[in-house]
C-alpha positions as CSV (number, residue, x, y, z in Angstrom):
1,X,147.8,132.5,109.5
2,X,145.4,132.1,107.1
3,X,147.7,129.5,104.8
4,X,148.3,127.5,107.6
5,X,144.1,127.3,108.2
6,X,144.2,126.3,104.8
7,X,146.7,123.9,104.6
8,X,145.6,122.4,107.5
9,X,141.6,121.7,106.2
10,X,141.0,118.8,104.3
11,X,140.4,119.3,100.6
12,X,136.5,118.5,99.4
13,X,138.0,117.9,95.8
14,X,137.9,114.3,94.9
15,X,140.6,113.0,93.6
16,X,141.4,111.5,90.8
17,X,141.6,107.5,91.3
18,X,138.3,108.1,93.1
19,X,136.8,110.1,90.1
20,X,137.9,107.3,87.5
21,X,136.7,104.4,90.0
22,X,133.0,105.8,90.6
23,X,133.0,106.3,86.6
24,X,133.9,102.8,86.3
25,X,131.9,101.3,89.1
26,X,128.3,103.2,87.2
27,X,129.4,101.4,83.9
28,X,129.8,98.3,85.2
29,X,126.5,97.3,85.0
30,X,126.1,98.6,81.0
31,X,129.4,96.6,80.5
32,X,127.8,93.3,81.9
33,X,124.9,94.0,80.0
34,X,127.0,94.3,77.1
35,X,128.8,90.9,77.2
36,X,125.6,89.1,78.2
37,X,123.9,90.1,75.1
38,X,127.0,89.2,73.2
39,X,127.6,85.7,74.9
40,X,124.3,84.3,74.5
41,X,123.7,83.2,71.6
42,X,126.6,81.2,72.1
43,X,125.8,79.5,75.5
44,X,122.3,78.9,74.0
45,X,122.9,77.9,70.7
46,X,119.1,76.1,69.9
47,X,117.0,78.3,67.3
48,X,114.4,78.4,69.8
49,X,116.2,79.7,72.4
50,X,117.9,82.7,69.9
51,X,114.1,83.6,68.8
52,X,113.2,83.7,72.6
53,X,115.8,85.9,73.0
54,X,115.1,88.4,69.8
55,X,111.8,88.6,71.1
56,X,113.2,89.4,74.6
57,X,114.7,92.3,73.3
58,X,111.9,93.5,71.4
59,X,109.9,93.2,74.6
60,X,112.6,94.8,76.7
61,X,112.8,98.1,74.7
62,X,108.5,98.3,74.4
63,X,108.4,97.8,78.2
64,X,110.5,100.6,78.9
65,X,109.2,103.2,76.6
66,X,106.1,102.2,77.9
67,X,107.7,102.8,81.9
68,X,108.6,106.4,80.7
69,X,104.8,107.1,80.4
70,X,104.0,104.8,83.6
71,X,107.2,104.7,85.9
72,X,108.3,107.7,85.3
73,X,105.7,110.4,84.8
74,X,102.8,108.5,86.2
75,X,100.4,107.9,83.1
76,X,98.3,104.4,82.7
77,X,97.7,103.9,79.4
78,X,95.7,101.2,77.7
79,X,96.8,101.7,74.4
80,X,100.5,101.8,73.8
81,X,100.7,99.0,71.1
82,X,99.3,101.9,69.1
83,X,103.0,103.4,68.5
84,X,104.5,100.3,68.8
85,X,102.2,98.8,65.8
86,X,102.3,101.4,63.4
87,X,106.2,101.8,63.7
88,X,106.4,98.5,62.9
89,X,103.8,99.3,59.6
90,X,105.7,101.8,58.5
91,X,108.9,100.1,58.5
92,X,107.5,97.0,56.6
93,X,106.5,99.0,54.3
94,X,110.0,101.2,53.9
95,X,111.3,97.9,53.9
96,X,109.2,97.4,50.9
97,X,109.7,100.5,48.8
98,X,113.2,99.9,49.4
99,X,113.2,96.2,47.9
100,X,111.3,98.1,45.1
101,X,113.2,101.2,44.8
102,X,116.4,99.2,44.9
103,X,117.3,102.1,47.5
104,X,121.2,101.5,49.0
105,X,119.5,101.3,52.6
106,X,120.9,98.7,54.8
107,X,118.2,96.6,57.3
108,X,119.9,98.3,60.4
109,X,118.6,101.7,59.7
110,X,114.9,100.6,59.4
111,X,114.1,100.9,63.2
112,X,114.2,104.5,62.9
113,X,111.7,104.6,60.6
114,X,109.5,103.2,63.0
115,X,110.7,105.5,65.6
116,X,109.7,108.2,63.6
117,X,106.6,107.1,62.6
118,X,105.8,106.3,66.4
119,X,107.5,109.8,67.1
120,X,105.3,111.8,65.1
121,X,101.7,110.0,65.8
122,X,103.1,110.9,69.1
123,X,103.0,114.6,68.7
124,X,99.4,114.0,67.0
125,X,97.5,111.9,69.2
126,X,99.7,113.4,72.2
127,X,98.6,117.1,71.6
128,X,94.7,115.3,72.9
129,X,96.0,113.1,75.1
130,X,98.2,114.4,77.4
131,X,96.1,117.8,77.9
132,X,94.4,115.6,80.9
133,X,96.2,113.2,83.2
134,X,95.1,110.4,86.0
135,X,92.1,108.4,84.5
136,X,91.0,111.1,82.1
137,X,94.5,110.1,80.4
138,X,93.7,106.3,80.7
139,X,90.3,106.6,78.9
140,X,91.5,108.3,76.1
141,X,94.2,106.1,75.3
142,X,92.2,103.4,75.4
143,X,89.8,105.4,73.3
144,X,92.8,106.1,70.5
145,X,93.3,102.4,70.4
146,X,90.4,101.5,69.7
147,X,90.3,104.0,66.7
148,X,93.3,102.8,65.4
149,X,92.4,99.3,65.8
150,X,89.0,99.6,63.9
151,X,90.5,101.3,61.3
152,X,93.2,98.2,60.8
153,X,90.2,96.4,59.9
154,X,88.9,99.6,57.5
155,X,91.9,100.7,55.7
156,X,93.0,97.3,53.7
157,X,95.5,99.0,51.5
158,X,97.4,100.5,54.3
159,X,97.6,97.8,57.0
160,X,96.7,94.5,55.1
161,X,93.4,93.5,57.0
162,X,93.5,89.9,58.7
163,X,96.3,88.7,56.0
164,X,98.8,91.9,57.2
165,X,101.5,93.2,55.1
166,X,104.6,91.0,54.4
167,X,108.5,91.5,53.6
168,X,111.2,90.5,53.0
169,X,114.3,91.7,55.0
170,X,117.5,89.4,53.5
171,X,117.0,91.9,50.0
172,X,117.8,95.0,51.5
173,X,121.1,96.3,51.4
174,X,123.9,94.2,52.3
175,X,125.8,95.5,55.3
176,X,129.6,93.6,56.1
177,X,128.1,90.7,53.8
178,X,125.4,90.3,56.5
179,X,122.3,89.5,55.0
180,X,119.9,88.7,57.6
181,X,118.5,85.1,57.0
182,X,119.9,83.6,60.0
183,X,118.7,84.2,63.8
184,X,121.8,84.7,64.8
185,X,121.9,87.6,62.9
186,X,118.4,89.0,63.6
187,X,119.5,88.6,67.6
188,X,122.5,90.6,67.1
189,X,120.6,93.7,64.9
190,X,118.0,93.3,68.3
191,X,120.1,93.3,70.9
192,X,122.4,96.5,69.0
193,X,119.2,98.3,69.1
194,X,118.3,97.3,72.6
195,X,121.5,97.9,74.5
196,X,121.5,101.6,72.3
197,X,117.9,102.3,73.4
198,X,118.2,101.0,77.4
199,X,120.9,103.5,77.5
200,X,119.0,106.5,75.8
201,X,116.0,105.8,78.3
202,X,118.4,105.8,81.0
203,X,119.7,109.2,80.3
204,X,116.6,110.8,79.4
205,X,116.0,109.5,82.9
206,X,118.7,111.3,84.2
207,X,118.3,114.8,82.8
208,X,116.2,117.8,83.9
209,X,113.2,116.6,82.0
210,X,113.5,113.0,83.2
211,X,113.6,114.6,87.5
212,X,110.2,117.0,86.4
213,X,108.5,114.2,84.8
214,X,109.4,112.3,88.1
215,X,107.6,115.7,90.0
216,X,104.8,115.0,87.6
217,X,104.3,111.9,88.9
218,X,104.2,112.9,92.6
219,X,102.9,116.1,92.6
220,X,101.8,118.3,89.4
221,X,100.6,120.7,91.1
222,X,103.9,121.5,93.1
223,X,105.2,121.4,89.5
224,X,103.2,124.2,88.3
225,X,103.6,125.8,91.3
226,X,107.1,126.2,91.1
227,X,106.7,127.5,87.0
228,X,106.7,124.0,84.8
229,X,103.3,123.5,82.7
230,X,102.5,119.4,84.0
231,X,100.8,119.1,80.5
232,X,104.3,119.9,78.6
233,X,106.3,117.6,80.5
234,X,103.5,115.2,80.1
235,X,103.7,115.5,76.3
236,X,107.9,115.6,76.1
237,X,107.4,112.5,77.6
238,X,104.4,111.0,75.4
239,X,106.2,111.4,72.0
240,X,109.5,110.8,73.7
241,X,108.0,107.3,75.1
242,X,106.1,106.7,71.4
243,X,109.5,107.5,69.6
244,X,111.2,104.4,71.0
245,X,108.1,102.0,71.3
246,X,107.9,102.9,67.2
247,X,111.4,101.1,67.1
248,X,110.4,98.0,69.3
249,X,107.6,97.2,66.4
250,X,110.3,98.2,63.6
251,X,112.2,95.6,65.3
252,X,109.4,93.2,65.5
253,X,109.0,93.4,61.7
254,X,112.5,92.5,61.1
255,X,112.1,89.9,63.2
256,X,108.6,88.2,61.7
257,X,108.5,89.8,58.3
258,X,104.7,89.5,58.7
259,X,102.7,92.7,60.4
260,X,99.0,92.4,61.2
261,X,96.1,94.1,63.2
262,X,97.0,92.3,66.4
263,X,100.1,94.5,66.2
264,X,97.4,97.7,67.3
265,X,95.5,95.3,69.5
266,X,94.6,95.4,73.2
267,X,96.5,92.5,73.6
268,X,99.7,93.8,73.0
269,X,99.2,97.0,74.8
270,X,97.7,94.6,77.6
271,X,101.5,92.4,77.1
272,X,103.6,95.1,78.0
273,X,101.5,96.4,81.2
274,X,101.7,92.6,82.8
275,X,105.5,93.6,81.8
276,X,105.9,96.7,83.5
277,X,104.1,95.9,86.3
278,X,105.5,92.3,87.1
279,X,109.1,93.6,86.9
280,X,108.4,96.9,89.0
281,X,107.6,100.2,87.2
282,X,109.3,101.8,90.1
283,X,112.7,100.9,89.0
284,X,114.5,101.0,85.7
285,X,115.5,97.4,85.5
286,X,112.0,96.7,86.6
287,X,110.5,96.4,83.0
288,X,113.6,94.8,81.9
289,X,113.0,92.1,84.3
290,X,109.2,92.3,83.7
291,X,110.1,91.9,79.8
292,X,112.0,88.7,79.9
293,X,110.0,87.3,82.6
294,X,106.4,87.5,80.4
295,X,108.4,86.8,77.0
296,X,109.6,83.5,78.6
297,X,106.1,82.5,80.1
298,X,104.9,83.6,76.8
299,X,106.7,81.2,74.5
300,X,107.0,78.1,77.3
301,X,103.6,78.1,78.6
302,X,101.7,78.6,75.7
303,X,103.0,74.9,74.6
304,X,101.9,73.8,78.3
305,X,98.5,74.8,78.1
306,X,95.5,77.0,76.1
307,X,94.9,78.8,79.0
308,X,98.5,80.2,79.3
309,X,96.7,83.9,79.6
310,X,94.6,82.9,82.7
311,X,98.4,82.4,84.1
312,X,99.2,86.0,83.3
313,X,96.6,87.2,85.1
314,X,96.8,85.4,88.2
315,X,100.0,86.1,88.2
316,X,99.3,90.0,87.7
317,X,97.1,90.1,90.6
318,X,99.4,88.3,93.2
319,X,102.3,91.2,92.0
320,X,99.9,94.2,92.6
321,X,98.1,92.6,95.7
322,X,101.5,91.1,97.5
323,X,104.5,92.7,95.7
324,X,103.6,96.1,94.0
325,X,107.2,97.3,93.7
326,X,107.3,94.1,91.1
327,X,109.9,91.0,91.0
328,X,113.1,94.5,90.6
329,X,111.4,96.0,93.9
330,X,111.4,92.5,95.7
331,X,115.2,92.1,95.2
332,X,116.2,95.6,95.9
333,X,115.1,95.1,98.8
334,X,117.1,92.4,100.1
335,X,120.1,94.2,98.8
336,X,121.2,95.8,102.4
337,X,121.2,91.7,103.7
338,X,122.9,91.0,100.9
339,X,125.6,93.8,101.4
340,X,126.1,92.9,105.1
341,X,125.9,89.1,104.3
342,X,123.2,88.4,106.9
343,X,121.1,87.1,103.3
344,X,122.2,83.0,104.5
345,X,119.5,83.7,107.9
346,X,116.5,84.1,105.1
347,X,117.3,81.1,103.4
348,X,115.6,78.2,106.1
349,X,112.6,80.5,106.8
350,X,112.2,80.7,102.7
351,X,112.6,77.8,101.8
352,X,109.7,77.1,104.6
353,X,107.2,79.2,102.9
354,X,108.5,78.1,99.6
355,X,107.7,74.6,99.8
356,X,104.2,75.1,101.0
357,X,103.7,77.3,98.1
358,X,104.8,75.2,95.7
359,X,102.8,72.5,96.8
360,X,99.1,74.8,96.5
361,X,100.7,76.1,93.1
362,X,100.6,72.6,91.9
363,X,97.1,72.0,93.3
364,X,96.2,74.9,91.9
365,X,97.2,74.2,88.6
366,X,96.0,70.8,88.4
367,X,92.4,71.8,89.3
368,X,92.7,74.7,86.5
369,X,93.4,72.4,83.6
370,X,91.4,69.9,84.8
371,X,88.3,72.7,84.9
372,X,89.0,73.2,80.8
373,X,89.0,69.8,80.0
374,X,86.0,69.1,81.8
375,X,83.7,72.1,80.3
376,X,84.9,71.1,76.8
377,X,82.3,69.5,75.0
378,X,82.0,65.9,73.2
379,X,85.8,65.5,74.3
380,X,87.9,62.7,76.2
381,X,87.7,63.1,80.1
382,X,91.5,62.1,80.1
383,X,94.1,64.1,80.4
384,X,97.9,64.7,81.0
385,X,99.1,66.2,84.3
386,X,102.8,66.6,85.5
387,X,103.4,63.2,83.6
388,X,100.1,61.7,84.8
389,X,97.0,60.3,82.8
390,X,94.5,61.4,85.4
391,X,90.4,61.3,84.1
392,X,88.8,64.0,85.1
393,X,85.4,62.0,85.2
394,X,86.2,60.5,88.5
395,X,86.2,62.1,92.1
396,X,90.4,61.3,93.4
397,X,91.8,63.7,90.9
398,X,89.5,66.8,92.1
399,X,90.3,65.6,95.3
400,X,94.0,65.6,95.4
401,X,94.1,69.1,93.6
402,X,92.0,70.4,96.4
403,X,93.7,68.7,98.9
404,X,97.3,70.2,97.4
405,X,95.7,73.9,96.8
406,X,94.1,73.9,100.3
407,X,96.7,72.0,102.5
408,X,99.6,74.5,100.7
409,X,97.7,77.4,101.5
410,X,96.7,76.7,105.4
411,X,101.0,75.7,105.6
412,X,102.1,78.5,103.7
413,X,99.9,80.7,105.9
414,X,101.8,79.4,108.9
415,X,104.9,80.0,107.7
416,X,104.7,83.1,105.8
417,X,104.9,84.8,109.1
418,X,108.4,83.2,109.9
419,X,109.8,84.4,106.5
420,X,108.6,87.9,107.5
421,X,110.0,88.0,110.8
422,X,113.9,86.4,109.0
423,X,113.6,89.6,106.6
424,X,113.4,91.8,109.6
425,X,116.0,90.4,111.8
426,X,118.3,90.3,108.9
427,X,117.4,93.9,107.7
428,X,118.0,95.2,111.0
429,X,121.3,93.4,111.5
430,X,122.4,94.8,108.0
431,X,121.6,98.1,109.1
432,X,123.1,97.8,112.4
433,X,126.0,96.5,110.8
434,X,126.2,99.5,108.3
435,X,125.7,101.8,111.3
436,X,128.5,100.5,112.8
437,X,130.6,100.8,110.1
């Protein structure tokens, strides 16, 4: 009797195809990843566009160490580029001693330097730091960047003062008769180190300590309820975190031979918060996306104009005020219309709202630049716009930037409401549609 029950309830084991199929469907996305990184240098063959994309790596792996402190266990801090700079120190400087030494170290093992370096200032400033979290944690990283960026300015011998320290990476060891001196080159050593350091991050991510420092996050005092000390999970993560932004700045120094004060900066720990939070700390791709987003801005708009940071932070402020899951959270969450192909209903209402929007962008803009050139002083009042001389000294150009800013804004306020109501309808569709299924 019992048999028969047996043979007659379905198994719970899955089976083997199905096993081998899930496997294959989560590395999918590594595998794209993969072949992207591989393939495009060769689709975008300028030297521009390959030093674009070094620094996009670079920028990818700082962003998400820096999401492991933010995303992930829910600390702000205001002074990350102090890891990331003196990794990249201390490699330029193995990288010297080697050249020196005549050491048989090839260029591809540097970056651990500097994730050691970052690793073990890390356990130092950590052991302070990460005794407090919320704001008390903010203040005091901003606090230990300041101290390390005064004493760039103190302590010539070790970090150069305004002139930096300088390399050179083609005499290191040659590795498969690479020696380094072409970009194409540099980009592969980057984009190794990236893809091997997006997956670490992810598994850290996946493990015990990756789930408490997500508890952490949402509720340390459930977490010490339940028998885990918030403050070591908060410091696992810290030198964890400071371990792989060390190897972003090794990586940078590969990539500039040159490393200065600005490395230690605010400005660079300011860089990869826009990053973070632009792409969506929320998600894991979010930084990623963040990353390339600001590294591209970076390079393009600072040949547009001098005010390219302005742009950063207007843009900052319209993610956190209108989309604070970031650009990763705004496309996540049109993947159920995406899935049940109701996505086509969204694109009239969007393109509604986007023309409007583009249109008090570009008023926008224009009245922006033509505020700089008219508070500099003892300068031309003429100016380039979109392809147009336009003189700022007259009253049409102020004019038709206010009348492009305000007259996008009042339509885009109309039809914002429209794109809203699309999302639902198609939402709701691709959830009845799933429901149904």
């Amino acid at each position: 009797m019992s048999a028969a029950i047996d043979q007659s309830l379905p198994t719970s084991r899955p089976s083997a195809g199905s096993l081998s199929t899930s496997r294959l469907l989560r590395l999918l996305p590594w595998i794209a990843a993969a072949l992207v990184m591989i393939a495009a240098p060769y689709l975008l063959t300028s030297g521009t566009a390959r030093t674009m994309m070094s620094l996009m790596g670079i920028s990818i792996v700082f962003a998400l160490s820096y999401n492991m402190l933010l995303g992930q266990t829910g600390m702000l801090s205001f002074g990350h580029a102090v890891y990331y700079g003196l990794g990249a120190f201390f490699a330029v400087h193995a990288m010297n001693g080697v050249i020196r030494e005549h050491l048989p170290v090839p260029l591809p093992l540097i970056p651990l330097v500097g994730g050691v370096a970052g690793l073990g200032f890390g356990i130092i400033f950590g052991a302070v730091s990460t005794r407090r979290g919320g704001t008390a944690f903010a203040m005091i990283s901003l606090g230990l960047a300041e101290l390390v960026a005064s004493s760039a300015n103190i302590l010539r011998s070790f970090f150069g003062g305004e002139e930096g320290i300088t390399t050179n990476r083609t005499k290191l060891l040659r590795v498969f008769d690479l020696g380094f001196g072409p970009q194409i080159q540099v980009y592969y050593l980057i984009a190794g180190w990236c893809f091997l350091c997006m997956v670490a991050i992810y598994a850290i991510s996946r493990t015990p300590l990756g789930r408490m420092c997500n508890a952490v996050r949402e509720n340390p005092e459930r977490v010490q309820y339940v028998g885990y000390d918030p403050q070591v999970i908060r410091y696992a993560a810290f030198c964890l975190s400071a371990f792989f932004a060390g190897i972003a700045g090794s990586l940078a120094a590969i990539n500039f031979e040159i490393v200065n004060s600005s490395y230690v900066g605010l400005g660079q720990s300011g860089t990869v918060l826009l990053a973070a939070f632009i792409g969506g700390i929320g998600f894991f791709v979010g930084p990623i996306i963040g990353a390339i987003v600001v590294t591209y801005l970076q390079v393009m708009l600072s040949d547009l104009t001098e005010v390219w940071q302005l742009y950063f932070g207007l843009l900052f402020i319209a993610i956190v005020l209108f989309a604070p899951g970031g650009i990763a959270g705004l496309l996540i969450m049109h993947g159920p219309a995406l899935r049940a192909r109701t996505i086509g209903r969204l694109v009239p209402a969007y393109l509604g709202a986007a023309i409007p929007g583009a249109v008090m962008l570009a008023g926008t803009v224009m009245l922006i630049e033509m505020t700089v050139v008219a508070l500099k002083p003892n300068e031309a009042s003429a100016t380039t716009l979109m392809g147009y001389t336009v003189d700022v000294a007259t009253a049409l150009p102020w004019a038709i930037g206010l009348g492009l800013a305000i007259g996008g804004l009042l339509a885009f306020r109309v039809a914002a409401p429209h794109a809203r109501t699309a999302f639902g309808d198609a939402t709701s569709a691709a959830l009845a549609r799933g429901a149904a299924a």
